[in-house]
LUMZA-917423 format. One line per 3 residues: number of its first residue (from 1); for each residue x, y, z of C-alpha. Coordinates in Angstrom, 2 decimals. Example, Ala and Ser with C-alpha at 12.3 -4.5 7.8 and 13.67 -1.06 7.14 Angstrom:
BEGIN
1	12.30:-4.50:7.80 | 13.67:-1.06:7.14
This chain:
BEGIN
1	0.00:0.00:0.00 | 1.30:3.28:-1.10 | 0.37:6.45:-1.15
4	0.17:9.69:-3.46 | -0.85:13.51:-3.64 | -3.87:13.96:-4.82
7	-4.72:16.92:-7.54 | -6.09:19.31:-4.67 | -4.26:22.58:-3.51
10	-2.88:21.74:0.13 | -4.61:23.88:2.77 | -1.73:24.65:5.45
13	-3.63:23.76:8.65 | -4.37:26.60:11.02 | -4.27:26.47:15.30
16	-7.15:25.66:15.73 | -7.03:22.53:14.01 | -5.44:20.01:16.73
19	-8.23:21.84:19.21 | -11.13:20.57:16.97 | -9.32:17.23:16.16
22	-9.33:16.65:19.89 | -12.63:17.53:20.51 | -13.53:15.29:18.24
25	-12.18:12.86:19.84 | -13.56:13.90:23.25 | -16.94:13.85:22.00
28	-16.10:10.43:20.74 | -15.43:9.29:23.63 | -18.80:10.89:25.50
31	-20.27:7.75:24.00 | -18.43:5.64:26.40 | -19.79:6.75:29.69
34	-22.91:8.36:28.43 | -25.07:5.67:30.01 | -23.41:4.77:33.21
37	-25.06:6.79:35.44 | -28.11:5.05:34.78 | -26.92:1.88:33.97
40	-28.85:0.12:37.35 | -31.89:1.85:35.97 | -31.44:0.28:32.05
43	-34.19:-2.69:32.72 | -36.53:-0.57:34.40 | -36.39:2.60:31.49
46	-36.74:0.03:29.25 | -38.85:-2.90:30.44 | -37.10:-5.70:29.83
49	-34.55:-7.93:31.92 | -31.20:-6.91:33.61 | -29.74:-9.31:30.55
52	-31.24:-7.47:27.68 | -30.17:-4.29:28.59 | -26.56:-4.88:29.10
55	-27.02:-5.21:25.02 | -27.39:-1.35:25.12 | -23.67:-0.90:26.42
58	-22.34:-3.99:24.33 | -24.06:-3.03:20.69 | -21.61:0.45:21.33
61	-18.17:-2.00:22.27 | -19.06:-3.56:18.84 | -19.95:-1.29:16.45
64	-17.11:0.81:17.83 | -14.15:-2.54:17.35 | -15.59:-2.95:13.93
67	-15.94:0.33:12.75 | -12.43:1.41:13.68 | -10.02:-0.44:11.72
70	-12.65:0.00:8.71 | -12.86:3.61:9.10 | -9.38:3.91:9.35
73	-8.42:1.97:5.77 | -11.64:4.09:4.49 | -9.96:6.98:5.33
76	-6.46:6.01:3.86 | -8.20:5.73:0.55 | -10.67:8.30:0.27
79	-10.09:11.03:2.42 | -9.89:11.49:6.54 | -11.43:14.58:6.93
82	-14.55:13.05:5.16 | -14.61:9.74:6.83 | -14.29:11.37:10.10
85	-17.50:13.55:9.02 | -19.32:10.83:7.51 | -18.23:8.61:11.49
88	-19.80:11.78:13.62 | -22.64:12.15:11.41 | -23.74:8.54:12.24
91	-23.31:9.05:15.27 | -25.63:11.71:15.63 | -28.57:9.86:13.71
94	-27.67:6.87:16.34 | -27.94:9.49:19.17 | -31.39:10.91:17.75
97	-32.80:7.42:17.14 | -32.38:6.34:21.16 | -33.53:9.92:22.23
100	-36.88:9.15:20.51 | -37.43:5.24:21.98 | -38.22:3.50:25.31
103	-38.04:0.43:23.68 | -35.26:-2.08:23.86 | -34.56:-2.94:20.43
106	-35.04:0.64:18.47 | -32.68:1.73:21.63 | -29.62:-0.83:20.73
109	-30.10:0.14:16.57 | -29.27:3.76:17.48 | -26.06:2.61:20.25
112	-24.92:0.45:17.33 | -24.77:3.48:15.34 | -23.09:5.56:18.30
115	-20.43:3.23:18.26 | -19.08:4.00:14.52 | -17.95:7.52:15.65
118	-14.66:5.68:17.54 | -13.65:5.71:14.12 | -12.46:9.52:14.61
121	-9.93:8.92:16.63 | -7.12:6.88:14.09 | -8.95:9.41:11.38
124	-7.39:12.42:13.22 | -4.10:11.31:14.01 | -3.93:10.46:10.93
127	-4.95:13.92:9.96 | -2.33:15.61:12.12 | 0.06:13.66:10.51
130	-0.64:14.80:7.04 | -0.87:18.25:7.43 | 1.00:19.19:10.65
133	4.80:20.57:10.67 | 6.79:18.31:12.52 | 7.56:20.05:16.24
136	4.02:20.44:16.60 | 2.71:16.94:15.53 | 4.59:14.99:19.11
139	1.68:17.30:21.56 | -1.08:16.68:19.02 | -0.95:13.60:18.34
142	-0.40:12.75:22.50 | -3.94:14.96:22.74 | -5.76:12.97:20.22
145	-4.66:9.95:21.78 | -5.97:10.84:25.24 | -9.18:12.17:24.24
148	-10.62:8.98:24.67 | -9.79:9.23:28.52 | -10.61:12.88:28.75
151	-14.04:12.33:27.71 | -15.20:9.79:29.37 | -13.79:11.09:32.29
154	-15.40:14.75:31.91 | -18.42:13.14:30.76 | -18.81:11.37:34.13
157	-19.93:14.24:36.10 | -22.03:15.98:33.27 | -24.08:12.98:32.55
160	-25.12:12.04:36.20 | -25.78:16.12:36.64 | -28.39:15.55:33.75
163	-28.90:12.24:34.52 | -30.40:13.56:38.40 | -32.08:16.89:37.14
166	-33.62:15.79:33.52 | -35.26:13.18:31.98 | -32.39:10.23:30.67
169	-33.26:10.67:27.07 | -31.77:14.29:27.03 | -28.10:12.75:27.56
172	-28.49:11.54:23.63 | -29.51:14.90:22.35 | -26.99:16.36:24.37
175	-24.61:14.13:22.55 | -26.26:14.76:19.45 | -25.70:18.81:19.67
178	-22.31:17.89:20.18 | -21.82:15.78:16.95 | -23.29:18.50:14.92
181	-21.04:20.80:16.70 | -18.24:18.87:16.53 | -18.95:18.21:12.55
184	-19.45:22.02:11.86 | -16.29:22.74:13.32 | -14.74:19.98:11.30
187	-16.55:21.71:7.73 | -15.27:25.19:8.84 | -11.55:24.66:10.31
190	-10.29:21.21:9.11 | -8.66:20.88:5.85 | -8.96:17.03:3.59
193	-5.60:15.66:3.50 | -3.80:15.68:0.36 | -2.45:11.77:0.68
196	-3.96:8.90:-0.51 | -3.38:5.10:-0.29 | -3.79:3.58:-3.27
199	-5.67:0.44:-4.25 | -9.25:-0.76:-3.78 | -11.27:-1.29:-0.01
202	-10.97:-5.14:1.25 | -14.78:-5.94:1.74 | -14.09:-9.40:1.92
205	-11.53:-8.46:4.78 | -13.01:-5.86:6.50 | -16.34:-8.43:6.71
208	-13.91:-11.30:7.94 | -12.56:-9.05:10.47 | -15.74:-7.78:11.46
211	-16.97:-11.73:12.06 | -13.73:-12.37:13.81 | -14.61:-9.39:16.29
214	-18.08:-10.20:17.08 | -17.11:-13.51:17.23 | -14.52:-12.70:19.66
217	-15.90:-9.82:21.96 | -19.45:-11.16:22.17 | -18.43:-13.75:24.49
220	-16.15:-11.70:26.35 | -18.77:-9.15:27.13 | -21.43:-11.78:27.53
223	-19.59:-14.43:29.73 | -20.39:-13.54:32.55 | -24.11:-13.94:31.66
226	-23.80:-16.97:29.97 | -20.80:-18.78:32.06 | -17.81:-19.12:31.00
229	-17.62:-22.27:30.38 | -20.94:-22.83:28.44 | -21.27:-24.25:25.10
232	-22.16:-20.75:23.48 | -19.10:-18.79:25.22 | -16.78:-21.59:23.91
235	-18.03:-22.24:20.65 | -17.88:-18.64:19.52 | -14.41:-17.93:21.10
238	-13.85:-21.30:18.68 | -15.25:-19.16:16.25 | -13.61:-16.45:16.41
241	-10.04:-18.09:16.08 | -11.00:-19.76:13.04 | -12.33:-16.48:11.51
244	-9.63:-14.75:12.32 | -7.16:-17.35:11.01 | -8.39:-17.56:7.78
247	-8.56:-14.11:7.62 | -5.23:-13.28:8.20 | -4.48:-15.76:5.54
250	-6.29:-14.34:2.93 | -5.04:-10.79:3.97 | -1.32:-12.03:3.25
253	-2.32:-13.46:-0.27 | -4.35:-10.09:-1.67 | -2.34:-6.81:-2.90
256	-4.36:-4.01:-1.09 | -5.11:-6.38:2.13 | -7.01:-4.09:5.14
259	-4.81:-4.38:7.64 | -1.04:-5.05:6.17 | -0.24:-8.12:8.41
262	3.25:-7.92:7.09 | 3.62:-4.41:8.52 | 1.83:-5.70:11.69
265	4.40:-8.04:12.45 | 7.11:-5.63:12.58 | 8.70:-5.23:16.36
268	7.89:-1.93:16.73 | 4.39:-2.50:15.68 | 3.52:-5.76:17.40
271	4.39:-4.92:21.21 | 3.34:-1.37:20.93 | 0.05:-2.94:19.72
274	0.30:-5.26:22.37 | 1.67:-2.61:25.74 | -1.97:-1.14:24.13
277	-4.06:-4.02:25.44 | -2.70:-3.98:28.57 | -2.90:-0.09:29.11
280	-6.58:-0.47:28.03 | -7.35:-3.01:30.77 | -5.65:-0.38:33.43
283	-7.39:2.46:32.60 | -11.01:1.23:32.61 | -10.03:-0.33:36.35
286	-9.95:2.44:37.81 | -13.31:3.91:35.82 | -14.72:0.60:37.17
289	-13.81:0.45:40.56 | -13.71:4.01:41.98 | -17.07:5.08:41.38
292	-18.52:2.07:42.59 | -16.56:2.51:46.29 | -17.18:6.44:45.85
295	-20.88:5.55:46.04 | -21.52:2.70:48.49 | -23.09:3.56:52.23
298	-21.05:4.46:54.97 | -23.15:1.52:56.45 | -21.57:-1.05:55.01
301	-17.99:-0.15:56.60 | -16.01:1.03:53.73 | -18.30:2.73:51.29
304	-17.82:6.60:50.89 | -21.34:7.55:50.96 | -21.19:10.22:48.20
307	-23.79:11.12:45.81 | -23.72:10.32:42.14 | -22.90:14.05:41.07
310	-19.61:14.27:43.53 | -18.26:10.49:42.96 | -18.38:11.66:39.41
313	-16.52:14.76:40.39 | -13.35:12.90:41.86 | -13.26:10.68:39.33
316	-13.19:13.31:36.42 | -9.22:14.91:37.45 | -8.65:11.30:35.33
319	-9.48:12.93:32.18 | -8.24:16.13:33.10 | -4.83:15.30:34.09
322	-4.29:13.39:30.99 | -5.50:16.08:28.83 | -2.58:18.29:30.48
325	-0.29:15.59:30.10 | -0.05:16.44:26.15 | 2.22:18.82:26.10
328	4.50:17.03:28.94 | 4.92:14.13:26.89 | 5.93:16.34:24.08
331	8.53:17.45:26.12 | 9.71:14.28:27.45 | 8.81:12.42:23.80
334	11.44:14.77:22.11 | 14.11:14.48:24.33 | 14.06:10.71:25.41
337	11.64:9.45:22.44 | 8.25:7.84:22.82 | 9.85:4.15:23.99
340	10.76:5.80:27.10 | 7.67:8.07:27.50 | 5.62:5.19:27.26
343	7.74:2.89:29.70 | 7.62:6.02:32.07 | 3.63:6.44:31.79
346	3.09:2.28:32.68 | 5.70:3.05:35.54 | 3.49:5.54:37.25
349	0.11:3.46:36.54 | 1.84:0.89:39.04 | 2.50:3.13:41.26
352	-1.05:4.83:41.34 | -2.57:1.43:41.53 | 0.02:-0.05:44.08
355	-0.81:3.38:46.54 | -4.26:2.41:45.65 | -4.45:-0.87:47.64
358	-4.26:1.53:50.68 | -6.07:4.54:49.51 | -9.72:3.45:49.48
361	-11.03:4.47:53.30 | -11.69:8.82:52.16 | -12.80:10.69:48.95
364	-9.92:13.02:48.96 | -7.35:9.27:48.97 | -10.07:8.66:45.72
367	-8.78:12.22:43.86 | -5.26:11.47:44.51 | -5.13:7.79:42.91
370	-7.34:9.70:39.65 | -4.68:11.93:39.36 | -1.59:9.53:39.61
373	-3.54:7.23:37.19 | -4.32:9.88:34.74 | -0.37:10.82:34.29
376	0.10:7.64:33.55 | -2.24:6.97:31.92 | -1.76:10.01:29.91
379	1.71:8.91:28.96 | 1.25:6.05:27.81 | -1.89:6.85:25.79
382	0.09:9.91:23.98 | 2.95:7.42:23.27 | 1.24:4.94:21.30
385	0.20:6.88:18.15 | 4.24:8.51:17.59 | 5.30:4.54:18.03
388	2.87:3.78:15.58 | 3.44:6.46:12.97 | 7.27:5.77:13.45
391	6.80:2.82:12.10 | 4.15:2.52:9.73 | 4.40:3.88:6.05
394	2.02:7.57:5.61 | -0.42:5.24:3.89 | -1.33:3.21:5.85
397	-1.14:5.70:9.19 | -4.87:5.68:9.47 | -5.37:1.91:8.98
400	-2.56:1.49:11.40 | -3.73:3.48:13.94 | -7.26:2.28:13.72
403	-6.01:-1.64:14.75 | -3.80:0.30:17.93 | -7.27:2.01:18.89
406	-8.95:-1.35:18.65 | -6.19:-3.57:20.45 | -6.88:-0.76:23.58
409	-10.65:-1.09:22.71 | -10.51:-4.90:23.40 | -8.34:-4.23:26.77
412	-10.67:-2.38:28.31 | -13.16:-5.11:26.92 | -11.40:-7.69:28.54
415	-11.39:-5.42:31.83 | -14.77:-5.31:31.71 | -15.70:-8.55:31.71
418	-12.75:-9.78:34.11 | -13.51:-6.86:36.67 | -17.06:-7.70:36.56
421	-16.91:-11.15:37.49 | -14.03:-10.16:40.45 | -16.54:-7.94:41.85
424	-19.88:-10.12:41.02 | -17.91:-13.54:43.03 | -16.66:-11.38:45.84
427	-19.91:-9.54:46.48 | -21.95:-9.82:49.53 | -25.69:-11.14:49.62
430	-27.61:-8.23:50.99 | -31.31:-8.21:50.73 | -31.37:-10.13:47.30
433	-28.61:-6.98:46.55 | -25.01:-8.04:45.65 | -23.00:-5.26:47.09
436	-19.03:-5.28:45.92 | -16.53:-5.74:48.76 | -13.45:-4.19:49.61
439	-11.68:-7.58:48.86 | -13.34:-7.21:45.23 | -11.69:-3.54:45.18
442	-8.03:-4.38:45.92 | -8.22:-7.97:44.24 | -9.19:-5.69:40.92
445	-6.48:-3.00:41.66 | -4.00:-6.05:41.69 | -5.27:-7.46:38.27
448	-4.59:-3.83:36.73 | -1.09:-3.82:38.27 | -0.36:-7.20:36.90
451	-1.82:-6.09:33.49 | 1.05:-2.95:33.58 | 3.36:-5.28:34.45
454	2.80:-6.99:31.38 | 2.56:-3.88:29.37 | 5.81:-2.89:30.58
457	7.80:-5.70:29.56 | 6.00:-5.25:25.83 | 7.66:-2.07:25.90
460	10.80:-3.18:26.68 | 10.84:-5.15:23.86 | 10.92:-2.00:21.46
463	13.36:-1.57:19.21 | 15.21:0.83:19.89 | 15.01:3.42:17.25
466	18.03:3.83:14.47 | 17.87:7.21:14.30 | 16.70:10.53:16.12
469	13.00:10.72:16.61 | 10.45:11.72:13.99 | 9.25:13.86:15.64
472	12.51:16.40:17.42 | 12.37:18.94:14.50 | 11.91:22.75:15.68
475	12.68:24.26:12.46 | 11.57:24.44:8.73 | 15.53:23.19:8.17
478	15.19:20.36:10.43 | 12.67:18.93:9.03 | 14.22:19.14:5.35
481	16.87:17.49:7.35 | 15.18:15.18:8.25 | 13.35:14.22:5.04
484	16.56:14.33:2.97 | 18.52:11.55:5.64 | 14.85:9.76:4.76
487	16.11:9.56:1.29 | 19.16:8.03:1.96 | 17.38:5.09:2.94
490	16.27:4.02:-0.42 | 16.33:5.20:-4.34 | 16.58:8.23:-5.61
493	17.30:10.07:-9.60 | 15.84:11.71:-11.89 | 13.58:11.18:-14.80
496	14.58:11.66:-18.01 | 13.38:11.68:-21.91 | 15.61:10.17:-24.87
499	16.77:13.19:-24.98 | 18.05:13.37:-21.39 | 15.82:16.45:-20.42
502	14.10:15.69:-17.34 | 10.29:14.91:-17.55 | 8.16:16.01:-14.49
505	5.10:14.72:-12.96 | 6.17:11.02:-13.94 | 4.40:8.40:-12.03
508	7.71:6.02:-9.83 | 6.23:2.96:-8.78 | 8.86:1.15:-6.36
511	7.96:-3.01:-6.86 | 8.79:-5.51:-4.72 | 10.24:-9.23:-5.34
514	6.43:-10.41:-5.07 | 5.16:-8.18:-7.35 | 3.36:-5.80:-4.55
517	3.90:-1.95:-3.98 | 6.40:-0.77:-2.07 | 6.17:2.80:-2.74
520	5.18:5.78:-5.22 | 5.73:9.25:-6.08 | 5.92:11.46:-8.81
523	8.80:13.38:-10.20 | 9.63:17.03:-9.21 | 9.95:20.04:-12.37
526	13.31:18.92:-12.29 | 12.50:15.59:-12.62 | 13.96:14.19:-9.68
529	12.40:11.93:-7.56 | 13.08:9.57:-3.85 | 11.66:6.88:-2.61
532	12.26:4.80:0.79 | 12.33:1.46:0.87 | 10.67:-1.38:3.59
535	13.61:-3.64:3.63 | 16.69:-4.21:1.65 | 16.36:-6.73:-1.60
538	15.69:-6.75:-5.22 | 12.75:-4.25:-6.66 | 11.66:-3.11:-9.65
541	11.44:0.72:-10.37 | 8.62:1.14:-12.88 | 7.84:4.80:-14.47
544	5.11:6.12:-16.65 | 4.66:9.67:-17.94 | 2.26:11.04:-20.53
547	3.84:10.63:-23.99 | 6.41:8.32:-23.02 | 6.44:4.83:-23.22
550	6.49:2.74:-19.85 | 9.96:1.77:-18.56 | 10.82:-1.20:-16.13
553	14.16:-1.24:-14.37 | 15.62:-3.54:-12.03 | 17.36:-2.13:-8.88
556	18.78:-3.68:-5.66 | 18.89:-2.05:-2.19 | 21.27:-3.17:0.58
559	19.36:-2.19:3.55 | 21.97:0.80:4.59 | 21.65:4.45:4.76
562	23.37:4.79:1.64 | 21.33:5.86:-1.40 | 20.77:3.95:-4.22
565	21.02:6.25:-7.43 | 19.23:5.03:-10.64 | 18.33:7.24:-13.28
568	14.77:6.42:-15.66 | 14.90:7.30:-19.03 | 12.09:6.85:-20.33
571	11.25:5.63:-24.03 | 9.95:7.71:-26.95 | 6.42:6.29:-28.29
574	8.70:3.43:-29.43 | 7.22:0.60:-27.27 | 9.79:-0.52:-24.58
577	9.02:-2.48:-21.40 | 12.30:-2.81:-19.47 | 15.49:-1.16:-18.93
580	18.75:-2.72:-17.97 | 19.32:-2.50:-14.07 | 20.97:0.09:-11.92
């Protein structure tokens, strides 16, 4: 998978793009926690059992793993900007349809629909990547990243506020008048990115994967419902690894595959992908646990007594203090690179959850383990897209990012359903009322500090990086820098007619030993022209202008940062199909 310019001028992107990126991202995210407050009350609003209406918060966990990946390769291939407008505006018509229902099934169409907007998250970062200059892309990107945590975690408060003073159906229009707002500012302030992958959309992949997800998730969500070890819950995890298997097969044998296994597999890909399960299943601990011991009776010895509004409250510096962690990481990020940032950020989660085990008997202990947790949290969160985009081509940045939002999209999934049976098995029997223990508390602060443990050591696997980071350029001659020791790691010349004068806006196509693109680009005025390569071996430069015949050359790259300098001269009208090699 490659990618080009496309015809259209390049709007420079103003300030106030990474602002409405990230609120984007935060309104996103408002999806998340939109229904929590009420979430005891779901049976009763909607008549119909405690086990039906858990289907409103799992339809949203669904659509959103399915959607994102999708979105993301949509978005590669026919714009970000309008596949992040086309993911909000869904989201408002899903908001709108469960603002207008009381009935169960109606209700889960429009959280379904809700849960296609966590496609704007890869679609952004992949945005910022495209259009931002380079010392300013580090803080965005680590914004973007932790919108996800700053909404739900300012959303908290808001929607039990609402949710105590208003009828439950205006939390969806509220989140509706935030889509359109969010979209509006989008039309007015966000410019369409210029790059394209090209190639066709994988339907047959992106409906595997889709199976493969359901497949895999609905059990995890449902377990506890169903038991865990019942014939449905295995059979569909059976499923699920048989879907995904032949999946991945197929995606290895097609040219414009989805998701680019190949590229998955790469070090830096695969444990940063991986560190992002296990930061997922830390940070939705915490949202978990603390609101639940925020709001239990004194009576029962270790509940905090407060009211829905205030546990909300202390729980919401989460959000904040990762949304100030940005431009920390930045810092950090630029001077020690994202491996470290990220290895720092799973550090402090530890700590915040290992001070947790003893900070559960006041509401002020409660703020302080937020705050510690959002840090961290922060961190690691910000570090995940720059390890990503280091590594991935431009192409395939909002693809790429897409699979790191879903692998942290299944760890708090997996939280979820672990959590919830920790806390289900160690509850008391009150009055026909299971009411969670303190045992349940600290036995599910312990699984999150195993979980970073885990994470950590996927970090520490990182490669280290072989050169400076991307993303330490303060200057307009840094960053040309920059992209000229890119060009060293690849092939580079010019263009050329029979005559030898140099033929502009020809079409390089860089070809690998199995026939697949590696890489395109078209030729400067001056004909020149660079392109990087994956890996060192034999490819095949192909170039094609208007008027020209086609020309074929055969090239070899050693792997080094030494360039590789071939020359294309391209053919009269003559017909002519190869050239001899560099």
């Amino acid at each position: 998978m490659t990618h080009t310019p496309t015809d259209q001028p390049v709007r420079r992107a103003n300030g106030a793009v990474v602002p409405v990126l990230a609120f984007a991202g935060i309104v996103v995210a408002v999806m998340q926690t939109l229904l929590v407050p009420v979430i005891k009350d779901l049976p009763q609003l909607l008549d119909t059992t405690p086990s039906n209406a858990t289907w409103v918060l799992t339809s949203t966990l669904l659509s959103g793993a399915v959607a994102t990946p999708i979105m993301g390769r949509l978005g590669d291939l026919f714009g970000k900007r309008r596949m992040l407008i086309f993911s909000l505006a869904v989201m408002v018509v899903g908001a709108l349809v469960s603002a207008l229902t009381n009935d169960l099934l109606p209700m889960i169409v429009g959280r379904t629909l809700q849960g296609f907007a966590m496609g704007a998250i890869p679609l952004g970062i992949g945005l910022m990547r495209d259009m931002l200059p380079r010392e300013k892309l580090g803080s965005a990107m680590a914004l973007m990243s932790s919108s996800i945590g700053v909404g739900g975690g300012l959303a908290l408060p808001a929607a039990a506020l609402v949710a105590q003073h208003a009828d439950w159906h205006a939390l969806f229009y509220g989140a509706a008048g935030l889509g359109v707002l969010s979209i509006a500012l989008t039309l007015l302030v966000v410019p369409e990115s210029p790059m394209r992958a090209e190639g066709s959309f994988d339907l047959p992949g992106a409906l595997g994967l889709s199976a493969g997800l359901v497949l895999f998730l609905l059990p995890i969500t449902k377990g506890s419902d169903w038991g865990w070890t019942a014939g449905t819950t295995l059979g569909l995890f059976g499923a699920s690894a048989l879907t995904l298997l032949l999946w991945g097969v197929y995606e290895l044998r097609i040219a414009a595959p989805l998701v680019d296994l190949r590229t998955t597999a790469r070090p830096a890909v695969l444990f940063t992908n991986l560190a992002s399960i296990m930061v997922g299943v830390s940070f939705y601990v915490v949202s978990l646990v603390l609101p639940q011991l925020l709001q239990l009776p004194k009576a029962t010895g270790y509940g905090l007594g407060q009211s829905m509004v205030v546990a909300g409250l202390l729980v919401a510096p989460l959000g904040l203090t990762m949304m100030f962690t940005a431009p920390v990481y930045a810092r950090l990020s630029a001077k020690y690179g994202p491996k470290v940032t990220l290895i720092l950020g799973m550090v402090i989660i530890g700590i915040g959850y290992s001070a947790g085990l003893g900070l559960m008997s006041a509401a002020w202990q409660s703020l302080v383990i937020a705050v510690i947790l959002g840090a961290g949290i922060g961190l690691a969160y910000s570090s995940l897209p720059a390890l990503i985009v280091g590594a991935v081509p431009a192409s395939e940045t909002g693809a790429a990012n897409g699979l790191n939002t879903l692998m942290r999209s299944i760890g708090t999934s997996v939280s979820s359903a672990v959590i919830g049976m920790v806390l289900a098995n160690t509850a008391n029997n009150v009055n026909g009322i299971a009411v969670p223990t303190m045992h349940g508390f600290r036995v599910s602060f312990l699984i999150a500090t195993g979980a970073v443990a885990v994470g950590l050591l996927m970090a520490l696997f990182l490669p280290k990086p072989n050169r400076a980071p991307q993303l330490r350029a303060s200057s307009e001659e840094d960053e040309n820098l920059a992209l000229a020791e890119e060009a060293l790691r690849g092939f580079r010349g010019r263009v050329l007619d029979a005559e030898g004068t140099p033929v502009a806006r020809a079409k390089v196509t860089l070809i690998d030993r199995r026939g697949r693109q590696a890489g395109a680009t078209l030729s400067a005025e001056d004909g020149s022209y660079t392109l990087t390569v994956p890996a060192q071996g034999a490819y095949v430069l192909a170039a094609r202008a208007t008027g020209h015949a086609p020309l074929a050359s055969a090239a070899t790259h050693a792997g080094d940062d030494r360039p590789v300098d071939v020359d294309l001269p391209l053919p009269g009208e003559a017909v002519a199909t190869s050239a001899p090699g560099a």
